[in-house]
C-alpha positions, 0 to 999 in steps of 0.5 A: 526799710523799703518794702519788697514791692518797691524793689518789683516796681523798679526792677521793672523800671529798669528792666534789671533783675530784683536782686541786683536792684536789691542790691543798689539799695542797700549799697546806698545805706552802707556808703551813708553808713561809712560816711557818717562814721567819725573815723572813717569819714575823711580818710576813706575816698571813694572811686570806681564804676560805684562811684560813677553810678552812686555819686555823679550819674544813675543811668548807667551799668548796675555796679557790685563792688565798693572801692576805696582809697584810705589816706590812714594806713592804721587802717588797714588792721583787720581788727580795726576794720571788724571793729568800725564795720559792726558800728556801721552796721548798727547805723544802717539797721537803726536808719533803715532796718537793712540787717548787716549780720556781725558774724558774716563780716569778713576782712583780709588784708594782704600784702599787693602785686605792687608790695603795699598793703590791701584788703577785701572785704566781705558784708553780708545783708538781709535786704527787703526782698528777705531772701532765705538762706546764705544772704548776698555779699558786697565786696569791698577793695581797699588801698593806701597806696594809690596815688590821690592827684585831685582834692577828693569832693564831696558828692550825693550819694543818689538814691532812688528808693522812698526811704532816703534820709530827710538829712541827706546821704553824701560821700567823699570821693574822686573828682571826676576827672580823676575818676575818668583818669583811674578808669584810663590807667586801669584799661591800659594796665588789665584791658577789662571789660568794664573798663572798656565800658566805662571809659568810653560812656565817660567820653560820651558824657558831654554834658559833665564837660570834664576839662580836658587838659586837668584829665590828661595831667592827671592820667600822666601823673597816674601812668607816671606812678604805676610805671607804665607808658600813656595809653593809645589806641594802638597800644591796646590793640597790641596788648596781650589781653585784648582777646580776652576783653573781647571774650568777656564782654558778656560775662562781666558786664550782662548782668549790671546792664537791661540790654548789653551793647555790642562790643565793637561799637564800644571799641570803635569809639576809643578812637575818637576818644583818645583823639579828644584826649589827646587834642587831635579832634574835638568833639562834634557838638550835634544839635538839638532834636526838633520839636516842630511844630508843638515846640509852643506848647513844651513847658520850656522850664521842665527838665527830666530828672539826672537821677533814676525814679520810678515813673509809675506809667506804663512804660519804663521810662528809665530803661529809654533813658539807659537806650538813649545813653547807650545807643541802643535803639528802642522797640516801640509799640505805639497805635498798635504798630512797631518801630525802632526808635532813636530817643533823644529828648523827654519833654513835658507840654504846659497841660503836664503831659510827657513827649518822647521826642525821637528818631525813626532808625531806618527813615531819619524821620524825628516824631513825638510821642505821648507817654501816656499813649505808648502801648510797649517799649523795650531796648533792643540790641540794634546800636545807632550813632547820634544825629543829634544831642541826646538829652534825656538824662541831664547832669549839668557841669561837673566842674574840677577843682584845682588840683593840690596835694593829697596830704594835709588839710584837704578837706573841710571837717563836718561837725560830727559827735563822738558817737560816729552821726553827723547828727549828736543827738540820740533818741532813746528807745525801750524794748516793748518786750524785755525793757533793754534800752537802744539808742537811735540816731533817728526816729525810728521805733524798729529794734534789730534782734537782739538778747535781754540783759540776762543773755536769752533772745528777745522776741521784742521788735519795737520799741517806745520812746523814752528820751532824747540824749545830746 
């Protein structure tokens, strides 16, 4: 487990409190956890405003929940789910000493307003910033009558922490058009606020070029199954709920975001997105900010990162890119002076240094400057509107896959042991104190807390190699 400075380091990268950097943390180690699971791992699809932020793209509103489709109504049995999670909760401590408690583990099943059968469930965790008291929860949302339209894809599961698997850390989940298609059907049906956000953002993301004509087949076809009509403008505008998508804005979304947009400006944009989806407009390709006069001088081959890091320089960079993608203008402190800045594009000089290419908002002047040299930054709330591509925060094509029926053969199997691990090979480790054997899927010496043979607690936290079973 990463320490509790790491997660200090990063909620200042991210200008996000440490509990809910925390958080993020150990959502990665339970989504690897589900996903090594032998039963879990080709029926349980993930989705949501946590797929987004886990598996396609970083920079974007903090999430809390992990929402799920299971292709198995056998699993929807409380037993059933108890049952897996204590084996998940196992791998997650033997991977990354995160403690998953067994007795706070908590699943209700429950029948849904469209007569099928859900569950919530409730984990608890003792994470690096070892919080005393009642320990944090994740909340997770679980359905077997959702429709799936797309092949689910396999994706990486983003983790931005020192600790992350050698073997990688990967989930099944929706293709992203269907994922953009399930938040535009949930903004028609319930007009949230974090539907509101996350719809739009999608739309802003030109550069995952969704294809148009599969997202809207998709939304028809999901429309189609809820029996509601196709969303429009006009139609969430007359809703009943829109008032309170406004009144809520800042409580549902304040916390998962460093600066929280304002509400109108997100609004405004739905316009403009349903007359790209709907082929009415397309979308305007801005160009690409000037590097002027040092362009000769830019390492051409260098791109910043897709995925969030720590930076470990003076100013977090993240928080910028978040600014940038949001449309929030920054404070920047830079030769003793202030201006607000549009940032648009990070790039690195031959000699390794770092230029944050931007835009003065009130003069529309573009100006470089050197990481290194910048004396303060902070987002502000003032929004602006792009005058050219921003560039911080690449993803590159996320291309569709064809789509094809839910059932059957969608999925190509992993090689998995019957224990549950990708990996079948165990490494075996004996209490230094009581001599009770565990059996790792790592190399990890770190033992979770645990009773001897004979049933009295064991004060034995580490353990020494004995053998490796296959």
């Amino acid at each position: 487990m990463i320490d509790r400075q790491e997660i200090l380091e990063l909620s200042r990268e991210f200008s996000l409190r440490p509990d809910v950097v925390e958080k993020d943390y150990v959502l990665g180690w339970v989504l690897a956890g589900i996903y090594q699971h032998i039963l879990l791992s080709d029926v349980w699809v993930f989705k949501g405003g946590t797929c987004l932020k886990k598996c396609f793209f970083e920079t974007y509103r903090f999430s809390e929940d992990l929402d799920f489709t299971l292709t198995d109504d056998e699993h929807l049995k409380e037993s059933f789910l108890l049952s897996v999670f204590e084996s998940v909760a196992e791998w997650v401590y033997d991977a990354s000493g995160i403690e998953i408690p067994a007795d706070y583990l908590r699943f209700e099943v429950l029948e849904n307003p469209r007569g099928g059968l859900s569950a919530q469930g409730r984990i608890a965790y003792r994470g690096p910033l070892q919080r005393r008291g009642d320990p944090p929860r994740i909340k997770l949302d679980l359905t077997t009558d959702e429709t799936l339209i797309m092949e689910p894809v396999t994706r990486d599961i983003h983790h931005p922490y020192s600790d992350k698997s050698e073997k990688g850390m990967i989930a099944i989940t929706y293709a992203f058009e269907e994922v953009f298609a399930e938040k535009l059907r949930a903004l028609a049906e319930r007009e949230r606020p974090r539907d509101l956000y996350d719809v739009v953002h999608l739309f802003r993301r030109s550069d995952l070029q969704p294809d148009r004509n599969v997202l809207l087949k998709t939304l028809k076809e999901k429309c189609e199954f809820k029996g509601i009509d196709l969303p429009t403008v006009h139609s969430l505008q007359n809703s009943p709920e829109r008032a309170e998508l406004e009144r809520e804005w800042a409580n549902m979304l304040k916390h998962q975001l460093p600066v929280l947009p304002p509400f109108q400006q997100f609004w405004n944009e739905l316009g403009d997105m349903f007359a790209w989806l709907y082929e009415k407009a397309e979308r305007i390709i801005l160009p690409k900010v000037s590097l002027g006069r040092g362009a000769s001088s830019i390492d051409n081959k260098w791109r910043p990162p897709s995925t969030s890091q720590a930076w470990h320089s003076n100013v977090p960079i993240e928080a910028i890119r978040f600014a940038a993608v949001n449309r929030l203008c920054v404070d920047l402190k830079y030769g003793g002076s202030h201006r607000l800045i549009e940032a648009y594009s990070l790039r690195r000089t031959k000699q390794g240094a770092l230029l944050l290419y931007a835009v003065k908002h009130r003069t529309g002047e573009v100006r470089s400057y050197r990481l290194d040299r910048i004396q303060g930054a902070s987002v502000s709330s003032t929004p602006f509107k792009p005058r050219f591509t921003i560039e911080l925060t690449p993803s590159g094509q996320i291309a569709a896959p064809p789509t094809s029926p839910p059932l059957g053969g969608w999925r190509v199997k992993r090689q998995i042991s019957a224990s549950g691990n990708i990996n079948g090979s165990k490494y075996i480790y004996e209490c230094n104190v009581c001599g009770r054997e565990f059996a790792h899927s790592t190399r990890n010496s770190k033992l979770r807390k645990h009773k001897t043979t004979s049933g009295y607690p064991c004060t034995g936290r580490s353990g020494h190699f004995v053998r490796t079973d296959y």
